[in-house]
C-alpha positions as CSV (number, residue, x, y, z in Angstrom):
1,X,190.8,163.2,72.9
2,X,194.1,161.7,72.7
3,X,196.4,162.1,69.4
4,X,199.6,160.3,68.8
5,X,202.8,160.3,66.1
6,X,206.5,159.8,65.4
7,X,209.1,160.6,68.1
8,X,207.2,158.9,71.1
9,X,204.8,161.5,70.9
10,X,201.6,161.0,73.2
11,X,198.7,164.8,73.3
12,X,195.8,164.9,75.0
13,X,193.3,167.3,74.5
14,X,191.5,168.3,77.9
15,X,189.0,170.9,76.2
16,X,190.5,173.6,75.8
17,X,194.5,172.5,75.0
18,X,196.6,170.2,74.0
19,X,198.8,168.7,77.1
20,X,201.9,166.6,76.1
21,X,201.3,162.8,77.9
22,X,204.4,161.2,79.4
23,X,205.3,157.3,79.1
24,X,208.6,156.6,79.3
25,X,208.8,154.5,76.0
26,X,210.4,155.1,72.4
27,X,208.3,154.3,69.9
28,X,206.6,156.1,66.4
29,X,203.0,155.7,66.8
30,X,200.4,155.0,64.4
31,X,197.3,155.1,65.8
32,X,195.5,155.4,69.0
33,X,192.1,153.6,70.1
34,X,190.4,153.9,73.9
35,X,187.1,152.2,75.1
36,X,187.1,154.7,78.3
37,X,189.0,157.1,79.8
38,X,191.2,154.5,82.0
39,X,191.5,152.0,79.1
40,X,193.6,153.3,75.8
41,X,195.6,151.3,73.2
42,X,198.7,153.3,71.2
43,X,200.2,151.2,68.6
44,X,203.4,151.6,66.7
45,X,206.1,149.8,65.4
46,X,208.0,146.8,66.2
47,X,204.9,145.5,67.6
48,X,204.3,148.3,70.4
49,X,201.1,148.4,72.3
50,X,200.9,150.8,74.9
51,X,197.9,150.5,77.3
52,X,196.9,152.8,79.8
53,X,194.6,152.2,82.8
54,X,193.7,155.3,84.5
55,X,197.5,155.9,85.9
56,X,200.2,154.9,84.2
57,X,201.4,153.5,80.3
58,X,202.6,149.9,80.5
59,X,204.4,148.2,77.1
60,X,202.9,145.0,75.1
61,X,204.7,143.5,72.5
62,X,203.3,141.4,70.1
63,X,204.4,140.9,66.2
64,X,205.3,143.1,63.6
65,X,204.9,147.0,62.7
66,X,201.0,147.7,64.1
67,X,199.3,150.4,61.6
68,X,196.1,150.9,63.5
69,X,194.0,149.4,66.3
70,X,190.1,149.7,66.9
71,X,187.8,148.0,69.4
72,X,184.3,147.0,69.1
73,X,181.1,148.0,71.4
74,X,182.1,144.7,73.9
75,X,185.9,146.5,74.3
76,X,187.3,144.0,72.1
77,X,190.5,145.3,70.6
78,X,191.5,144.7,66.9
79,X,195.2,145.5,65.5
80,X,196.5,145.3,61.9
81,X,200.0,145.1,60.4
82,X,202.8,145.4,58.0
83,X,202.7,141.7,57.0
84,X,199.1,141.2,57.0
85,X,199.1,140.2,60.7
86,X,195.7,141.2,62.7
87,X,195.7,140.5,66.6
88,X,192.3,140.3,68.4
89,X,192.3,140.9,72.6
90,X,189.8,140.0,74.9
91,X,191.7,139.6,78.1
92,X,195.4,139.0,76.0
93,X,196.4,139.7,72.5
94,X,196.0,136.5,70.0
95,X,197.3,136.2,66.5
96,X,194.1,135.7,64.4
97,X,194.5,134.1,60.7
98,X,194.2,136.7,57.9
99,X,195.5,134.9,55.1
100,X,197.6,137.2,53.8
101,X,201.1,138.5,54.2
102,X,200.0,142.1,52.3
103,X,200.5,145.2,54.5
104,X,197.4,146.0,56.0
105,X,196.7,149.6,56.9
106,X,193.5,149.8,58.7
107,X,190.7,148.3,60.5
108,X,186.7,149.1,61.5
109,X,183.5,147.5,62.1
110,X,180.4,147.3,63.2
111,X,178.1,145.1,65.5
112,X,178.3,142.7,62.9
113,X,181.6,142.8,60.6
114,X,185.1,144.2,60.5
115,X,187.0,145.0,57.7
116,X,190.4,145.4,57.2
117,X,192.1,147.3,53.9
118,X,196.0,147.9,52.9
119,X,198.1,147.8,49.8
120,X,197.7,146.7,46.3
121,X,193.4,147.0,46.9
122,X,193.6,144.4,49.6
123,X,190.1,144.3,51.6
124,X,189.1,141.9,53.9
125,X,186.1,141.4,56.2
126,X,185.6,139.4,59.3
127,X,182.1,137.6,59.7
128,X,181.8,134.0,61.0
129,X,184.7,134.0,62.7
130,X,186.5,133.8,59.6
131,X,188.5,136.5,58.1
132,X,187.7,136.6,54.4
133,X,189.2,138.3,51.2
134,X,186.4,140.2,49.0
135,X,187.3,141.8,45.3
136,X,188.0,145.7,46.2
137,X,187.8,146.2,42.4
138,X,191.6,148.2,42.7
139,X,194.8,147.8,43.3
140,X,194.9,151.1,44.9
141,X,196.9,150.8,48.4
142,X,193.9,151.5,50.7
143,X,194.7,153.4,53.5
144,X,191.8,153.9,55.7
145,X,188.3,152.2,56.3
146,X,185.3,153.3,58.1
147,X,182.1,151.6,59.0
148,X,178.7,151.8,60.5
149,X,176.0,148.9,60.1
150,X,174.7,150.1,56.7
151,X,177.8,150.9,54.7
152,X,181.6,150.7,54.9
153,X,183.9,153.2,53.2
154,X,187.3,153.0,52.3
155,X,190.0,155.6,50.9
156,X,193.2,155.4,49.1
157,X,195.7,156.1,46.8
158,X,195.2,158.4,43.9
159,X,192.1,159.8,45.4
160,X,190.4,156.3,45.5
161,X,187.1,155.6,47.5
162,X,185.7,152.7,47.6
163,X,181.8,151.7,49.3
164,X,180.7,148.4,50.6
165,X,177.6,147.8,50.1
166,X,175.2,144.6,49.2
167,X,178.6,142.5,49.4
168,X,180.3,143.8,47.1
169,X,182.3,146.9,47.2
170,X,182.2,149.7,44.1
171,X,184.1,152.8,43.4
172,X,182.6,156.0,43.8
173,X,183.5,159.5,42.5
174,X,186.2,161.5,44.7
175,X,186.9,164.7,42.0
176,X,190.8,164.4,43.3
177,X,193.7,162.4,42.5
178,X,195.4,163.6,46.1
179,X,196.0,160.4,48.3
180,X,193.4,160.3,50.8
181,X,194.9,159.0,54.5
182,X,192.0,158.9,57.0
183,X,188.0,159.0,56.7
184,X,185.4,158.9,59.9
185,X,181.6,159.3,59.7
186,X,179.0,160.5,61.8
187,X,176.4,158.6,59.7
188,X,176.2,157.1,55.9
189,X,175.3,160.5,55.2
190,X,177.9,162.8,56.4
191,X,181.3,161.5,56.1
192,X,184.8,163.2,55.9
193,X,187.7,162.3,54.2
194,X,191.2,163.9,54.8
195,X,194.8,163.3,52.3
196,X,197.8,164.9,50.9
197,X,198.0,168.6,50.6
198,X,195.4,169.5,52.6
199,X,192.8,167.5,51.2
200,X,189.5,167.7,52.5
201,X,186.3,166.4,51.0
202,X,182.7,165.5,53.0
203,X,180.1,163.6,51.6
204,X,176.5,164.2,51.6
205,X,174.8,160.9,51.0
206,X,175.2,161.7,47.2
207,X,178.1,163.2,46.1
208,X,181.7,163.9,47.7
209,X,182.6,167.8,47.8
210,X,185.8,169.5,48.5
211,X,186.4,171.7,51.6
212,X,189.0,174.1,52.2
213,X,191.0,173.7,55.1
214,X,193.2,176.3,56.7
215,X,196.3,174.4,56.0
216,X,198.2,172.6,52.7
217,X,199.6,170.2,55.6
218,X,199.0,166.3,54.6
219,X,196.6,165.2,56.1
220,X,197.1,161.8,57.8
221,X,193.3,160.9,60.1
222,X,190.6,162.6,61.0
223,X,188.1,161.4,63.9
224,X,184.9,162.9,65.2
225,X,182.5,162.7,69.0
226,X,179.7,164.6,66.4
227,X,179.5,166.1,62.9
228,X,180.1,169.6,64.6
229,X,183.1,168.0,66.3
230,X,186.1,166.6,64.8
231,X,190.0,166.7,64.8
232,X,192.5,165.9,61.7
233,X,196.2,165.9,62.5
234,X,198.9,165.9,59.7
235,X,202.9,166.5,59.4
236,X,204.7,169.1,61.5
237,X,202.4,168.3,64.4
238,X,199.1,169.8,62.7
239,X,196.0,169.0,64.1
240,X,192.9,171.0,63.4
241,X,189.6,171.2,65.0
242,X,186.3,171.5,63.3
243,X,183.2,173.3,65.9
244,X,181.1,174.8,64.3
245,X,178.3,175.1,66.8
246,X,179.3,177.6,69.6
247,X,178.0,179.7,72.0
248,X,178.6,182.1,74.5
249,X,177.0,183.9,77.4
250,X,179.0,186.5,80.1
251,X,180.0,185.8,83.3
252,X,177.7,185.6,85.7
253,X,175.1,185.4,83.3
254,X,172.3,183.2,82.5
255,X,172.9,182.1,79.0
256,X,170.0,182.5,75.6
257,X,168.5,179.6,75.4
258,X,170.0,177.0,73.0
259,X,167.6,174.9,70.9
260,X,167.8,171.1,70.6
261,X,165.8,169.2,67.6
262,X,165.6,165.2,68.4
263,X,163.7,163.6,65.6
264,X,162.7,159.5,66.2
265,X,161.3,157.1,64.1
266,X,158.6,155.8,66.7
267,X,156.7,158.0,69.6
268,X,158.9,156.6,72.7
269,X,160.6,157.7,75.6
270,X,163.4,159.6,75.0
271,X,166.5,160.8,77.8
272,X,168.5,163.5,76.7
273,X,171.3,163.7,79.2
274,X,174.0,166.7,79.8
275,X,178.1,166.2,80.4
276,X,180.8,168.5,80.4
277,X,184.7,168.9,80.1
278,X,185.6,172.0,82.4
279,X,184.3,171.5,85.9
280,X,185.9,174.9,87.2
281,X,183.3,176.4,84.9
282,X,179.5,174.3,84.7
283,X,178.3,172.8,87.2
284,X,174.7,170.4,87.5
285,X,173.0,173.4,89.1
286,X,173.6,175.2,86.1
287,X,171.4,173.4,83.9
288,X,167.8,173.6,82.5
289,X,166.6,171.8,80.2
290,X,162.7,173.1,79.5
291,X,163.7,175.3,82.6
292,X,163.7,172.3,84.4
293,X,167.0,172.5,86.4
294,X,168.4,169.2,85.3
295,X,171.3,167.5,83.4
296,X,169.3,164.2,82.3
297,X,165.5,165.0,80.6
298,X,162.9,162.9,79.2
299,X,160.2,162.9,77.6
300,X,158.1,161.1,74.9
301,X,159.1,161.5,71.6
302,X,156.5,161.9,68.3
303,X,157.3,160.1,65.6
304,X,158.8,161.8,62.5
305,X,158.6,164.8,64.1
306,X,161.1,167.5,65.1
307,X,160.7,167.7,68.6
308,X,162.3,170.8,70.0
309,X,164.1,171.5,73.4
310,X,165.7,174.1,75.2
311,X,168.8,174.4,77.0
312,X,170.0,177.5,79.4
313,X,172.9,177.3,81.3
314,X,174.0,179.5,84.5
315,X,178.0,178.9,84.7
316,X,180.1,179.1,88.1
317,X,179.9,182.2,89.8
318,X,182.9,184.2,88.4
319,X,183.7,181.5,86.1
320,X,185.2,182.0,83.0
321,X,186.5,179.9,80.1
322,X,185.1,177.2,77.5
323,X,183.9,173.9,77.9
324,X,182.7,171.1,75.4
325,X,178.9,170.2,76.3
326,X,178.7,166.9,74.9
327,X,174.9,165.5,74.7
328,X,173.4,162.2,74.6
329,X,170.3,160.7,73.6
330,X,168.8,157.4,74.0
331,X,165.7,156.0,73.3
332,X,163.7,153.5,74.8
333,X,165.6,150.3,72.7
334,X,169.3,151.7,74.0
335,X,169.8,153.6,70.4
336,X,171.9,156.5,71.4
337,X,173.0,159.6,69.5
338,X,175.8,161.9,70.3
339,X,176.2,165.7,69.8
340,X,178.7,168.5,71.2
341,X,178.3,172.2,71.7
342,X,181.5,174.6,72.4
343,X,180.8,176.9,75.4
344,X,182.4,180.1,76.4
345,X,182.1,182.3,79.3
346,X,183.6,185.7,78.4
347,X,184.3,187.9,81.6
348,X,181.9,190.8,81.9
């Protein structure tokens, strides 16, 4: 997990703290996109794109003030700026026409569209190859848009969120008036939102609740690997981490089993495979899943079912420390699902 801000600031997060990244430039960041661990855009003003491949940060300079950058599943990046500029790179960075000199504040997508939002209500969406202006029903400034293939939900000024849906997009009931900076979903039914003051509401699939958060900070983005896994940073160097799932065994100890529920559509072949962040502590050996010593496992799925798995885990002889156990599963079409458990080894 990398984070970035004002003041040429650069963290990465290596699972268990936050380590400061040096790159030898001067810039104010505004957001920070990777497709893998040796390929990461940060993007800031006066044009700044920093990429880094694996070893070292190297500059690319291209337009105006960039606000945020995302890439697609084919590693195509997407930038957006302070005079409606938006860059697309697929080998090298290409101006792309937007049709708009509006500040534009952020950008998301899915397999099929991307949208873009900024100031004065300003909402754009890219199908066709053709960027497009649609009626955000506001003249909010929009500050942040996320998007999965059903929906496509944006946030703003004065509390305002906004859902595309059927075309069109509509406003939908917040219950604050605090600006809301940054939203990220895990699906169409569990979404956060993050703003001003500490601001922190999830939503349900039906209605948008408030959370209380350990800090009046403002909020300015949140970003998640799973619903029980996400990180929102704010002013004064703030960032907070939501895990809820944890669990912890003693050293040299095997740990209680941990249960998995998978629930598919269809009865199909399902993989469930195993990675970790700390390899001082877990190692392959010390996995079983179904007490099958193994870090990938499948089996055939029933449909509409919960099926139910079990994972016990044997850490490094005189190990001790935490570790994020990130999970994957993916069925027999590709479809994959992500899901993260905090693990701790406390010494006996």
């Amino acid at each position: 997990v990398y984070v970035v801000g004002d003041n040429n600031v650069i963290l990465r997060y290596n699972g268990s703290e936050w380590e400061t990244v040096t790159h030898g430039y001067t810039v104010n960041f505004q957001s920070v996109w990777g497709t893998s661990a040796d390929d990461i855009y940060a993007v800031g003003n006066s044009g700044t794109r920093l990429r880094y491949n694996g070893s070292t940060w190297n500059q690319e300079t291209y337009g105006m003030a960039v606000n945020d950058i995302w890439a697609d599943t084919y590693n195509y990046y997407y930038s957006v700026g302070d005079q409606g500029e938006i860059y697309e790179n697929y080998g090298s960075w290409n101006s792309m026409t937007s049709n708009t000199t509006t500040p534009l504040n952020s950008i998301f997508g899915n397999d099929t569209n991307i949208f873009a939002v900024g100031n004065d209500g300003i909402a754009l969406i890219y199908a066709s190859s053709n960027w497009t202006a649609v009626s955000s029903n506001t003249n909010e400034t929009l500050k942040a848009v996320w998007a999965n293939n059903e929906t496509a939900i944006a946030v703003g000024m004065n509390g305002e969120i906004l859902q595309y849906k059927n075309s069109a997009w509509s406003a939908m009931t917040s219950g604050t008036g605090e600006i809301l900076h940054g939203i990220w979903g895990n699906s169409s039914k569990y979404l956060t939102a993050v703003g001003s003051n500490g601001t922190c509401l999830q939503f349900d699939g039906v209605n948008w609740t408030s959370v209380a958060l350990p800090v009046s900070a403002q909020m300015y983005d949140i970003y998640g690997l799973s619903r029980n896994r996400m990180f929102a940073v704010g002013t004064q160097g703030t960032i907070l981490k939501y895990a809820p799932i944890n669990h912890t065994c003693y050293q040299n100890t095997l740990s209680d089993p941990i249960a998995l529920t998978i629930v598919e559509s269809e009865a199909e072949q399902v993989t469930v495979t195993l990675s970790w962040s700390n390899a001082d502590l877990l190692t392959s050996s010390g996995f079983y899943i179904n007490n099958s010593q193994t870090t990938s496992y499948t089996f055939t799925s029933t449909a509409f079912e919960n099926d139910r798995i079990t994972l016990t885990i044997m850490p490094i002889t005189d190990a001790s420390g935490s570790s994020v156990i990130t999970m994957t599963v993916t069925d027999s079409t590709g479809l994959t699902g992500v899901d993260t458990i905090d693990f701790q080894v406390i010494k006996a």
